[in-house]
MOPAC internal coordinates of N, CA, C and O (Angstrom, degrees):
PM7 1SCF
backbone

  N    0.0000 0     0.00 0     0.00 0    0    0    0
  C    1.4493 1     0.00 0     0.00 0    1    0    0
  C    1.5254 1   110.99 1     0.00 0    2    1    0
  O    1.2310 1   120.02 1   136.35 1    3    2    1
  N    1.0531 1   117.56 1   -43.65 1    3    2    1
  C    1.4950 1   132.39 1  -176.22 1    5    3    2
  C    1.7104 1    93.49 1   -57.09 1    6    5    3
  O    1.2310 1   102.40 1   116.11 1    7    6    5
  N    0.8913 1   149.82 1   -63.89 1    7    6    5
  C    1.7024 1   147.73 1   175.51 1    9    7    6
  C    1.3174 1   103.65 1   -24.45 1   10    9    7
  O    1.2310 1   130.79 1   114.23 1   11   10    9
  N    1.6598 1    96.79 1   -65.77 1   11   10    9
  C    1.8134 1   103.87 1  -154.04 1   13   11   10
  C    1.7718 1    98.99 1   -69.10 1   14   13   11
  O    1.2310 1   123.48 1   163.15 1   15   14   13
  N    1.3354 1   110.94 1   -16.85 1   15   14   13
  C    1.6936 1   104.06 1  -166.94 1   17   15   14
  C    1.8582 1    89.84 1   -90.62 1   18   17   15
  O    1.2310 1   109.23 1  -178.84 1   19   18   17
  N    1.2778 1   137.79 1     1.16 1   19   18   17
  C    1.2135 1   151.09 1   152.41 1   21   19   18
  C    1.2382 1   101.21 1   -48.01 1   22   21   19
  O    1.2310 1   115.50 1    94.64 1   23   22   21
  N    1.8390 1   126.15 1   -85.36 1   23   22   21
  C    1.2479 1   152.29 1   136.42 1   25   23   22
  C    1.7071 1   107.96 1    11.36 1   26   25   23
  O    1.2310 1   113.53 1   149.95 1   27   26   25
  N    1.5053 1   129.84 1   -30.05 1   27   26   25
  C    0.9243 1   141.18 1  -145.80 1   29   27   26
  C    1.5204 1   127.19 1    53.69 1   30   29   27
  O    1.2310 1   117.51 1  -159.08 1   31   30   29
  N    1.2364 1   122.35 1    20.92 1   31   30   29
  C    1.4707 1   120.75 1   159.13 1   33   31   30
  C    1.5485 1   114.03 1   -59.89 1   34   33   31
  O    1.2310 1   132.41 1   -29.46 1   35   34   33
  N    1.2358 1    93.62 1   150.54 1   35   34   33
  C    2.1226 1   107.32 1   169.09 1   37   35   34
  C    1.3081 1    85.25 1  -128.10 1   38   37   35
  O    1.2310 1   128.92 1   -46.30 1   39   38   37
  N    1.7791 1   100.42 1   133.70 1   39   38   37
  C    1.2347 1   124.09 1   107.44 1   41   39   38
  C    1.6816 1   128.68 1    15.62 1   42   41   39
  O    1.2310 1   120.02 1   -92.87 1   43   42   41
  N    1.6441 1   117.57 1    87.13 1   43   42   41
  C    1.3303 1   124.04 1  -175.90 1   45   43   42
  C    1.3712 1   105.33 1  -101.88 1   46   45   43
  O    1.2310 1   115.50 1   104.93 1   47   46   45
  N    1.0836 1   126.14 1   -75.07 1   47   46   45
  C    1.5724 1   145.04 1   160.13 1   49   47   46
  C    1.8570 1   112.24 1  -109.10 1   50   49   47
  O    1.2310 1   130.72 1   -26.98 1   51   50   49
  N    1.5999 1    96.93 1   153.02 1   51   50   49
  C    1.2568 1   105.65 1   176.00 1   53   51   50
  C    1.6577 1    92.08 1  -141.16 1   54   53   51
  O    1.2310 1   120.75 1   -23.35 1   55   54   53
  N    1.5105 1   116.17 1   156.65 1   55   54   53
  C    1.1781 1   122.54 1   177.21 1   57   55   54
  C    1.4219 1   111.24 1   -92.28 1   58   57   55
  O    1.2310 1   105.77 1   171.59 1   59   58   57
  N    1.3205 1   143.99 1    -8.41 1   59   58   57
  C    1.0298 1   153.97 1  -141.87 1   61   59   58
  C    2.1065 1   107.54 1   155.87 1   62   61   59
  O    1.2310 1   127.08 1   -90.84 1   63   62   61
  N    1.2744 1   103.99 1    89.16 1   63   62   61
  C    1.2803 1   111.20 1   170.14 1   65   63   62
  C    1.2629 1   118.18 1   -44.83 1   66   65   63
  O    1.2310 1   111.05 1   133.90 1   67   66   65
  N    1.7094 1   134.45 1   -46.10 1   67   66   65
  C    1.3557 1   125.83 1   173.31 1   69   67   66
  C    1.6015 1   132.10 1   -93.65 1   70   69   67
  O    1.2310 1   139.83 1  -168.48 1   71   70   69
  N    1.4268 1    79.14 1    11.52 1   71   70   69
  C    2.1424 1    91.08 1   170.88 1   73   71   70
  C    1.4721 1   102.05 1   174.69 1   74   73   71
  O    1.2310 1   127.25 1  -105.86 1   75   74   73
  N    1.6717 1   103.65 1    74.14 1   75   74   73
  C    1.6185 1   114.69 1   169.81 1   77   75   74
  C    1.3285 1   117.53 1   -51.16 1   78   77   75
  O    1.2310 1   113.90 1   -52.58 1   79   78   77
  N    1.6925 1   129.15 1   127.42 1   79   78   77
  C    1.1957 1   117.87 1   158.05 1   81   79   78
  C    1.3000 1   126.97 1  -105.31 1   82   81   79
  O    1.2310 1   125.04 1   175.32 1   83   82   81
  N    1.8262 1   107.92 1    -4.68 1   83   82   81
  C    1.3643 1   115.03 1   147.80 1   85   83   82
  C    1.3544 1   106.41 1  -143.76 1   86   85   83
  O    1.2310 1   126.17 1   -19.73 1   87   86   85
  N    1.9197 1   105.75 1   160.27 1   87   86   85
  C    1.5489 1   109.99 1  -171.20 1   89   87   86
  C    0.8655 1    97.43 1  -152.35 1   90   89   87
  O    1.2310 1   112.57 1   -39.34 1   91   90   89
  N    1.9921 1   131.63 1   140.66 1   91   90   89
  C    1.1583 1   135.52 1   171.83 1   93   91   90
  C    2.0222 1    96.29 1   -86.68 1   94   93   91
  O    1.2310 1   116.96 1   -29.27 1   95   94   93
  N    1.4261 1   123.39 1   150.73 1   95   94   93
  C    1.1056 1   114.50 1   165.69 1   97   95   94
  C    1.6416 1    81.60 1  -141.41 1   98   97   95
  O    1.2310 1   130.78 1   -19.13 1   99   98   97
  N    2.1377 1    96.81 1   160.87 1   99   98   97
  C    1.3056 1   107.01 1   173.38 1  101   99   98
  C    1.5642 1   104.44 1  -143.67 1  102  101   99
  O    1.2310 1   137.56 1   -20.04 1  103  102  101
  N    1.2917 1    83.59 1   159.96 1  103  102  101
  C    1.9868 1   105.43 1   173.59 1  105  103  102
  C    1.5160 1   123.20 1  -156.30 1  106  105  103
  O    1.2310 1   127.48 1   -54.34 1  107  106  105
  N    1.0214 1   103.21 1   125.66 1  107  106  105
  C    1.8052 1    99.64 1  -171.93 1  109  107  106
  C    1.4939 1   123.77 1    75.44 1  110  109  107
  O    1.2310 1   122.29 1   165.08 1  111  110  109
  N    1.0419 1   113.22 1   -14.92 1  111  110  109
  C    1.2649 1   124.04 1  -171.14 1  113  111  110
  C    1.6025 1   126.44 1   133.40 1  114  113  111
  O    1.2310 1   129.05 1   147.21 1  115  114  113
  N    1.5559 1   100.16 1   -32.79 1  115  114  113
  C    1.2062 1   115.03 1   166.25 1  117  115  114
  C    1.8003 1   139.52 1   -78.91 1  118  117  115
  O    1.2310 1   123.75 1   -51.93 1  119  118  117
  N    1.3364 1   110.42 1   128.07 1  119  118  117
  C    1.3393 1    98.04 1  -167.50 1  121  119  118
  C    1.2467 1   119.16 1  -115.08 1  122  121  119
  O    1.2310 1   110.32 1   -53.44 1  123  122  121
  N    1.0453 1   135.80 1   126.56 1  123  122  121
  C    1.7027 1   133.68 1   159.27 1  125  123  122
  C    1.4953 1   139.61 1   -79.51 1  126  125  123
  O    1.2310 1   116.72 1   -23.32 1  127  126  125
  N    0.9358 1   123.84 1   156.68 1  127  126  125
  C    1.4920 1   140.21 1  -172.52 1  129  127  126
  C    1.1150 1   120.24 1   -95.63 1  130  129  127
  O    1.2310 1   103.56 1   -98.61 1  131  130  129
  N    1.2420 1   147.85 1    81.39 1  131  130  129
  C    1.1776 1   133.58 1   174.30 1  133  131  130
  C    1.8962 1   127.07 1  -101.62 1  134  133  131
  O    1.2310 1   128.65 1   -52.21 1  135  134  133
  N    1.6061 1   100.95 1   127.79 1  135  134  133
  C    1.7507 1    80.57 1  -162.30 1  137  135  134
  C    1.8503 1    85.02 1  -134.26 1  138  137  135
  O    1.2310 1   125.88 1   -42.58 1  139  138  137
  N    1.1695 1   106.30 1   137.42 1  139  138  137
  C    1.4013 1   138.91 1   174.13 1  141  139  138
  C    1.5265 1   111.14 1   -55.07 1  142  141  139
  O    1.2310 1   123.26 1   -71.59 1  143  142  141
  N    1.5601 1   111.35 1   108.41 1  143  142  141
  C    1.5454 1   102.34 1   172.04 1  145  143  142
  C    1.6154 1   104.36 1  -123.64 1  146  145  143
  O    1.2310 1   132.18 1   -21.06 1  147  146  145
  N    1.9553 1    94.09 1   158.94 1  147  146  145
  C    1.8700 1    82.71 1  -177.47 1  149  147  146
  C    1.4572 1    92.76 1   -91.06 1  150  149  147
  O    1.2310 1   122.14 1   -21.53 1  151  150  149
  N    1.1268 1   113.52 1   158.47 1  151  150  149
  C    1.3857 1   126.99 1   155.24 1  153  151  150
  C    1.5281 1   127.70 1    -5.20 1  154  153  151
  O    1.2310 1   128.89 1   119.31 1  155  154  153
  N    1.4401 1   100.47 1   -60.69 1  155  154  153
  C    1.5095 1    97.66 1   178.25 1  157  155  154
  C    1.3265 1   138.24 1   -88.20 1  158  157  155
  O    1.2310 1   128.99 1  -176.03 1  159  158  157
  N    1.6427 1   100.29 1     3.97 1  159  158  157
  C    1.3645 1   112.43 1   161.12 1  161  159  158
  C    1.2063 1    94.19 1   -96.22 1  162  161  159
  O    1.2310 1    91.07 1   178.02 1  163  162  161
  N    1.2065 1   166.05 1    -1.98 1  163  162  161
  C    1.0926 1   131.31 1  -175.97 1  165  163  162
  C    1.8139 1   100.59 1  -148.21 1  166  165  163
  O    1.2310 1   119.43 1  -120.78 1  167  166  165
  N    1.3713 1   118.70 1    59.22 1  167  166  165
  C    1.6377 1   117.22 1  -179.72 1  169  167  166
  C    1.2635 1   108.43 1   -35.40 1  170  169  167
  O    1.2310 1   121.81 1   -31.21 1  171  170  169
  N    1.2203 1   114.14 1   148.79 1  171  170  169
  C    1.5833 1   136.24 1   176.20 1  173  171  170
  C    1.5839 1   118.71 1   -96.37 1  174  173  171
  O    1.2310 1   123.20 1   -76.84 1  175  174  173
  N    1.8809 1   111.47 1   103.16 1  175  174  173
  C    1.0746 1   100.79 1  -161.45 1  177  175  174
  C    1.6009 1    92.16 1  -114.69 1  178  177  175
  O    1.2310 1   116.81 1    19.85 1  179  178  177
  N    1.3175 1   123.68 1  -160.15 1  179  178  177
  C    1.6201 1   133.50 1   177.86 1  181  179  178
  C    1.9856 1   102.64 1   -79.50 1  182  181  179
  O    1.2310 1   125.10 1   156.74 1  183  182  181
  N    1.3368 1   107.82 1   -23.26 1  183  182  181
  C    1.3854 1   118.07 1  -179.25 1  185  183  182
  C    1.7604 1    99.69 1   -92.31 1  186  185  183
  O    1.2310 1   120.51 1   -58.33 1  187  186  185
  N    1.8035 1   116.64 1   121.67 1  187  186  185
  C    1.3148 1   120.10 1  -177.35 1  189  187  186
  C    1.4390 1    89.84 1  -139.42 1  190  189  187
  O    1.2310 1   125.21 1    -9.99 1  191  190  189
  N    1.6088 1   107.59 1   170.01 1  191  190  189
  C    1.5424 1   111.48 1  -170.86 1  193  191  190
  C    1.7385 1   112.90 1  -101.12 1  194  193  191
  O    1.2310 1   124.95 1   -54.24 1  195  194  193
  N    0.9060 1   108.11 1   125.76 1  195  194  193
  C    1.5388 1   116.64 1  -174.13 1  197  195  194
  C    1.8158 1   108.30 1   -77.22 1  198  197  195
  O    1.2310 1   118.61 1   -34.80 1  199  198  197
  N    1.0902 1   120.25 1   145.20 1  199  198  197
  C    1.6949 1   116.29 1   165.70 1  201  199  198
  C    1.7774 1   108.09 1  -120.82 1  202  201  199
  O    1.2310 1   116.63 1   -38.04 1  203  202  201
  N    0.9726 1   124.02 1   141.96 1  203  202  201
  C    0.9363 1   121.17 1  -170.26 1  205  203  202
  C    1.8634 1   108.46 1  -112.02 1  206  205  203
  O    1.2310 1   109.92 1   -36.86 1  207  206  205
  N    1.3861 1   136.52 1   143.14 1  207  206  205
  C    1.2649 1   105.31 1  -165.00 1  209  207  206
  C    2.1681 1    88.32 1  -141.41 1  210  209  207
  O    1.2310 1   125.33 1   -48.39 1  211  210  209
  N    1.1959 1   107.37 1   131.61 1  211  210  209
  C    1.2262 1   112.51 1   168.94 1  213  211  210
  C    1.7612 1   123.10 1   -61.12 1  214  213  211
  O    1.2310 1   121.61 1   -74.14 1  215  214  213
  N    1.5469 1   114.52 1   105.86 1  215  214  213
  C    1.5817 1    92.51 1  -177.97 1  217  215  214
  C    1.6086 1   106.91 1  -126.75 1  218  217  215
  O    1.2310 1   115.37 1   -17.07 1  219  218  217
  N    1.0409 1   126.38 1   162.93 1  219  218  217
  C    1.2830 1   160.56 1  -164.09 1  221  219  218
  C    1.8536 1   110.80 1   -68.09 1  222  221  219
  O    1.2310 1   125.43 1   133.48 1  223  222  221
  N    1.5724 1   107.17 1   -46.52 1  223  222  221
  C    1.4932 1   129.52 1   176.93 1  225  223  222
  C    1.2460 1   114.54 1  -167.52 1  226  225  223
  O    1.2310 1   128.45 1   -78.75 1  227  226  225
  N    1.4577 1   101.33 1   101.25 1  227  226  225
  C    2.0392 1   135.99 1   175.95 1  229  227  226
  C    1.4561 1    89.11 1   -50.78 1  230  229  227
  O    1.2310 1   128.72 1   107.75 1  231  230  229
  N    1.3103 1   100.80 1   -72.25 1  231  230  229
  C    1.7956 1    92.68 1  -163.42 1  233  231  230
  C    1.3478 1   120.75 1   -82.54 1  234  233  231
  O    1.2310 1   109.06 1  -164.43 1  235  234  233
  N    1.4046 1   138.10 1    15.57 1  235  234  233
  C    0.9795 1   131.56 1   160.43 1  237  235  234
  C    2.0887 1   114.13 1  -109.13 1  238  237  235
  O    1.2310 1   125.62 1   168.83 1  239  238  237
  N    1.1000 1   106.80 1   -11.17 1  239  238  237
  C    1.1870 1   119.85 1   170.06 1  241  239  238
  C    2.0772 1   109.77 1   -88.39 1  242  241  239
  O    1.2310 1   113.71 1   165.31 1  243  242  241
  N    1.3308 1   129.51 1   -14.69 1  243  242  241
  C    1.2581 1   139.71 1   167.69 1  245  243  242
  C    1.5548 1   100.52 1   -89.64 1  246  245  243
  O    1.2310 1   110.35 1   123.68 1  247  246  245
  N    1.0110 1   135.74 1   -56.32 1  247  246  245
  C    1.5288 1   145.16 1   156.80 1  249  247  246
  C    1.8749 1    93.47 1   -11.06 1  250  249  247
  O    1.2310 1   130.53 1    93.80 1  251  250  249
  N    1.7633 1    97.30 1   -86.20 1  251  250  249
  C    1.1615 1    94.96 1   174.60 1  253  251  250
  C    1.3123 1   163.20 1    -2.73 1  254  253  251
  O    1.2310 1   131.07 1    95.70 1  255  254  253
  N    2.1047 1    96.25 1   -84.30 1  255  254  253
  C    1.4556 1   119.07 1   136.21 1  257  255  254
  C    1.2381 1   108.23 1   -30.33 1  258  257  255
  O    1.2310 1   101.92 1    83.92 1  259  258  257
  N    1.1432 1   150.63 1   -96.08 1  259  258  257
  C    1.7189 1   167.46 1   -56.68 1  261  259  258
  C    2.1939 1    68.13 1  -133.02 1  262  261  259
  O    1.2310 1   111.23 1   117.25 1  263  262  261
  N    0.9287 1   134.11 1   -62.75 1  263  262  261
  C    1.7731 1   128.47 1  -154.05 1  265  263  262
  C    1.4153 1    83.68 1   -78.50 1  266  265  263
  O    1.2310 1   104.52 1   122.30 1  267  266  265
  N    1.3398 1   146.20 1   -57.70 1  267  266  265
  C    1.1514 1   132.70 1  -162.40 1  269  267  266
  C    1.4304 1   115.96 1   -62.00 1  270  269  267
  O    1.2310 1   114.75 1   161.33 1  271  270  269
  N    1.3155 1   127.56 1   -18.67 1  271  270  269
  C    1.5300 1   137.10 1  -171.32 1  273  271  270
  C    0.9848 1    96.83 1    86.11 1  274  273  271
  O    1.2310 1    94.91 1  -162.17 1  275  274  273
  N    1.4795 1   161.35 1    17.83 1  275  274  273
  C    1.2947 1   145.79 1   173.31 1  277  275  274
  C    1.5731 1   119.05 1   -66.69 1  278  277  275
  O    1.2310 1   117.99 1   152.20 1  279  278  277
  N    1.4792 1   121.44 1   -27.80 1  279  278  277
  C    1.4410 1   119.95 1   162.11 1  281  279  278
  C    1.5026 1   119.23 1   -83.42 1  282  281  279
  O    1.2310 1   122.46 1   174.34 1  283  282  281
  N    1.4144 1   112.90 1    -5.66 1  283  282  281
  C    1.1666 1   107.91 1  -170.91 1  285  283  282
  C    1.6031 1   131.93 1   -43.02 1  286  285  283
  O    1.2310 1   125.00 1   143.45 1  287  286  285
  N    1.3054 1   108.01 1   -36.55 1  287  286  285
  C    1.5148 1   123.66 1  -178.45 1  289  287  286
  C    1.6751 1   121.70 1   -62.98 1  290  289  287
  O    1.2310 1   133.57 1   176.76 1  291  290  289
  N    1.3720 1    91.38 1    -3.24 1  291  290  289
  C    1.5298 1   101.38 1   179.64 1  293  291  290
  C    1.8106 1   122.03 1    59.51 1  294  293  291
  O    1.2310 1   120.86 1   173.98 1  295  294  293
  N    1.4578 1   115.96 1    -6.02 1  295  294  293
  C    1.1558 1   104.37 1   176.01 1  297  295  294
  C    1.7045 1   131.88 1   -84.72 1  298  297  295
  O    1.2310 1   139.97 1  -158.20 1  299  298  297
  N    1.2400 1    78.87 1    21.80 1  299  298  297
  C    2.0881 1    99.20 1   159.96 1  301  299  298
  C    1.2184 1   117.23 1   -97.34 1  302  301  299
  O    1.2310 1   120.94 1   166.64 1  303  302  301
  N    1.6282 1   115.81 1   -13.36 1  303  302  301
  C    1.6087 1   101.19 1  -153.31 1  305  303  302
  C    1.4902 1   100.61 1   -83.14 1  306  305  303
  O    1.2310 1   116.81 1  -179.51 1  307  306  305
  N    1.6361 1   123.67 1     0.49 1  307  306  305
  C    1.4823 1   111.62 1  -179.08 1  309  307  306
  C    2.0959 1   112.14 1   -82.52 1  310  309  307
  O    1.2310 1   122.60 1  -172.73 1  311  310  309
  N    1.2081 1   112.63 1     7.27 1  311  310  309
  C    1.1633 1   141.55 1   150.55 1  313  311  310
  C    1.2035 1   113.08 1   -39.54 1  314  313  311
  O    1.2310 1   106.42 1   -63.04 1  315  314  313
  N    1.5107 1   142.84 1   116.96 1  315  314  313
  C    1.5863 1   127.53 1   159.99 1  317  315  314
  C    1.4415 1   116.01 1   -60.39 1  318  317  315
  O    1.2310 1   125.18 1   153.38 1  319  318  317
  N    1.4666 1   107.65 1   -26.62 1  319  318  317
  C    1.5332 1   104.87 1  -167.92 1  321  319  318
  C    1.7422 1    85.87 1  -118.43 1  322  321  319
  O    1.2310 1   114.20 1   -94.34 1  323  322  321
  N    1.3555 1   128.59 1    85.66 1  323  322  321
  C    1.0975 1   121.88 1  -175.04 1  325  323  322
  C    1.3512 1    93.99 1  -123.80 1  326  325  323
  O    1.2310 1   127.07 1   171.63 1  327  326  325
  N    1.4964 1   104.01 1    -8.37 1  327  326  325
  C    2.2313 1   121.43 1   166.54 1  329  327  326
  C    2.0013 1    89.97 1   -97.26 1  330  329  327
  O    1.2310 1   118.61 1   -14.21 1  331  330  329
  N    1.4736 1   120.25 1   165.79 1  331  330  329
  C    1.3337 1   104.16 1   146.09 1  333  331  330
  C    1.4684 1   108.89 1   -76.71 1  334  333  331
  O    1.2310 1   122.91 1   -27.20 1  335  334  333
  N    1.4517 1   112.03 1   152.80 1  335  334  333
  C    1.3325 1   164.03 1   177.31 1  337  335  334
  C    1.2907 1   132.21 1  -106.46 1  338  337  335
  O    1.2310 1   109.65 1   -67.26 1  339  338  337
  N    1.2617 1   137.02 1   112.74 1  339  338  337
  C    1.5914 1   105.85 1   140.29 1  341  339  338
  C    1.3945 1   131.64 1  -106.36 1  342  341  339
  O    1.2310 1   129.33 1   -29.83 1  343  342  341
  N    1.3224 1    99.62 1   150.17 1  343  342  341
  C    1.5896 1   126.62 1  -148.19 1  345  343  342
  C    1.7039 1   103.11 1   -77.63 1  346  345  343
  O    1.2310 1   124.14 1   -16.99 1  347  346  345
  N    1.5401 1   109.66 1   163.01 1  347  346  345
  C    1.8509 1   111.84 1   167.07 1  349  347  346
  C    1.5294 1    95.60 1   -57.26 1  350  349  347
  O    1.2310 1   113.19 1   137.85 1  351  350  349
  N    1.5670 1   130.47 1   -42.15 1  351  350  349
  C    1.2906 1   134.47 1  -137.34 1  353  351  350
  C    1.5544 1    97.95 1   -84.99 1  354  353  351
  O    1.2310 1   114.41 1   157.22 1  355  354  353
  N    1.6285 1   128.19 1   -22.78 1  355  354  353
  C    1.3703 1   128.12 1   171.22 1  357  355  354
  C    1.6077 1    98.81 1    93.73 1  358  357  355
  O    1.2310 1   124.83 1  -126.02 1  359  358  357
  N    1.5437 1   108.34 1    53.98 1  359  358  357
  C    1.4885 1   118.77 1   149.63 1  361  359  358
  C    1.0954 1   102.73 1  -124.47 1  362  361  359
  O    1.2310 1   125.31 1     3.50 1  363  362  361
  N    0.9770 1   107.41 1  -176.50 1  363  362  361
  C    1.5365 1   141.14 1   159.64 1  365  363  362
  C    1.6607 1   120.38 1  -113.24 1  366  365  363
  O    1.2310 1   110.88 1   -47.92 1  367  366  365
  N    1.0504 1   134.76 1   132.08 1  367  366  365
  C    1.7053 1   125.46 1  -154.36 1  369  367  366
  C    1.3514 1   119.82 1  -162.37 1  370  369  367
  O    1.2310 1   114.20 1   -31.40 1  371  370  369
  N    1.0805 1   128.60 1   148.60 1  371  370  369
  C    1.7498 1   117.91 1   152.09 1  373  371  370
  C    1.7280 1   103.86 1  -140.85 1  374  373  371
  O    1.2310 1   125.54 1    -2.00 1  375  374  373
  N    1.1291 1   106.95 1   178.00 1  375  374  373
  C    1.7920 1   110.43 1  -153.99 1  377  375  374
  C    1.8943 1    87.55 1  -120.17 1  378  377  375
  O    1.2310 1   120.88 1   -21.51 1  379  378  377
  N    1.1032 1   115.91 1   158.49 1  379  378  377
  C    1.4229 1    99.44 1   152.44 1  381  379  378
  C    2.2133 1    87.00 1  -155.39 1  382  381  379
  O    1.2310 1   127.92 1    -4.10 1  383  382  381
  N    1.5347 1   102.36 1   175.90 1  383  382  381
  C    1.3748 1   108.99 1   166.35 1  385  383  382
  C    1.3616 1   119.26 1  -109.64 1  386  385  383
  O    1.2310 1   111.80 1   -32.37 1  387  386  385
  N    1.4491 1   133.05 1   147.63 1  387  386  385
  C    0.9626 1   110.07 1   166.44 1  389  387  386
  C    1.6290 1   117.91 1  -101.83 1  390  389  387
  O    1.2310 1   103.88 1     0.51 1  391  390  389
  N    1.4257 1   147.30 1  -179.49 1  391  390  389
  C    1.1114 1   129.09 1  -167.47 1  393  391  390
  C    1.4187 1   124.86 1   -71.56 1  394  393  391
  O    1.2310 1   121.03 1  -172.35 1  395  394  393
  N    1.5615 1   115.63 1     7.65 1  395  394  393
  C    1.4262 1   129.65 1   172.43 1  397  395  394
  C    1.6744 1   113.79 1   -81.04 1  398  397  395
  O    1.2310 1   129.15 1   161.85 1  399  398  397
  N    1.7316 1    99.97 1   -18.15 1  399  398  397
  C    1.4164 1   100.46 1  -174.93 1  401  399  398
  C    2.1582 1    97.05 1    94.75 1  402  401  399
  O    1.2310 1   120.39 1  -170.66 1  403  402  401
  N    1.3169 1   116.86 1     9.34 1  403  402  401
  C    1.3908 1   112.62 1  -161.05 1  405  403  402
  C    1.8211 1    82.94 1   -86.46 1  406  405  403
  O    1.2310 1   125.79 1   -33.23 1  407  406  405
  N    1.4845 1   106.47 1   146.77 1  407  406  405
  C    1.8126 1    92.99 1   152.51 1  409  407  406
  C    1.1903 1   123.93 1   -89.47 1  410  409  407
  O    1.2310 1   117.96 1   -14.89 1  411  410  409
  N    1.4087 1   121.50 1   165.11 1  411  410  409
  C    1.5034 1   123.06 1   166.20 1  413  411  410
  C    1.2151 1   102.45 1  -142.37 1  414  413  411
  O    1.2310 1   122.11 1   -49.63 1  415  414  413
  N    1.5150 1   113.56 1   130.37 1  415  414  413
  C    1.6557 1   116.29 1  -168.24 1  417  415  414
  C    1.5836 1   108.44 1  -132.69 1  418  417  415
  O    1.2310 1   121.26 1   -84.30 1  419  418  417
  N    1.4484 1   115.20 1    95.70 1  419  418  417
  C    1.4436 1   132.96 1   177.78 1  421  419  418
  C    1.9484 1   110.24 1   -53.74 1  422  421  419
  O    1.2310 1   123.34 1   -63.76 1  423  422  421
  N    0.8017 1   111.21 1   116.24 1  423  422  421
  C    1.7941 1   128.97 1   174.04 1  425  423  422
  C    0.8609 1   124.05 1  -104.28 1  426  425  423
  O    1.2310 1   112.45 1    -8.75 1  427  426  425
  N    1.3253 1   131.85 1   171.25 1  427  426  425
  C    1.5844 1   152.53 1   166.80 1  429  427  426
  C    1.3069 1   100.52 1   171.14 1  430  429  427
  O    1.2310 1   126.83 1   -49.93 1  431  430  429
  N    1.6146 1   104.46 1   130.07 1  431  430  429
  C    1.4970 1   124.62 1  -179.62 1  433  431  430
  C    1.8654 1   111.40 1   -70.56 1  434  433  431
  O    1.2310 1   122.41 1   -51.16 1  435  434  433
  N    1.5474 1   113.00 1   128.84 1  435  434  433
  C    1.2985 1    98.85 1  -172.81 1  437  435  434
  C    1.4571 1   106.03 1  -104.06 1  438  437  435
  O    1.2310 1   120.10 1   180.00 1  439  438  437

């Protein structure tokens, strides 16, 4: 949770305030799900699940990230669009990881 509230998400619901195993968080309007798995339900392979999220302004929302330190760790930059981009597909985008290894890939249709 602490990442995505990086991200600028808040805190919607928590299942347990002193050791969430699931939490709604929101931003902009948009909200996410986040739910706690142990390990052995869910092995950790090189294949992780990406979310993709519709936004308003790529490059002023990477700006953002980029002052908060949230890319700092560099393990986005193997990303082509780990800068915004625009894509063959006719976005505009940047990729980032979160510390699960999950992607999250910021858009706007160009």
């Amino acid at each position: 949770m602490a990442f995505y509230r990086s991200l600028g998400f808040v805190p919607v619901f928590e299942d347990d305030a002193s050791a969430p195993r699931y939490a709604a968080m929101s931003r902009d309007g948009v909200e996410i799900h986040l739910q706690w798995h142990d390990h052995s339900q869910w092995p950790r392979s090189q294949d992780r699940p990406t979310c993709r999220f519709v936004v308003d302004k790529v490059d002023e929302l990477f700006s953002e990230f980029e002052a908060a330190g949230v890319l700092a760790d560099g393990r986005s930059a193997r990303s082509p669009w780990a800068r915004p981009g625009n894509t063959p597909w006719g976005t505009r985008e940047f990729h980032v990881l979160d510390p699960d290894g999950n992607g999250l890939q910021f858009y706007c249709r160009l």
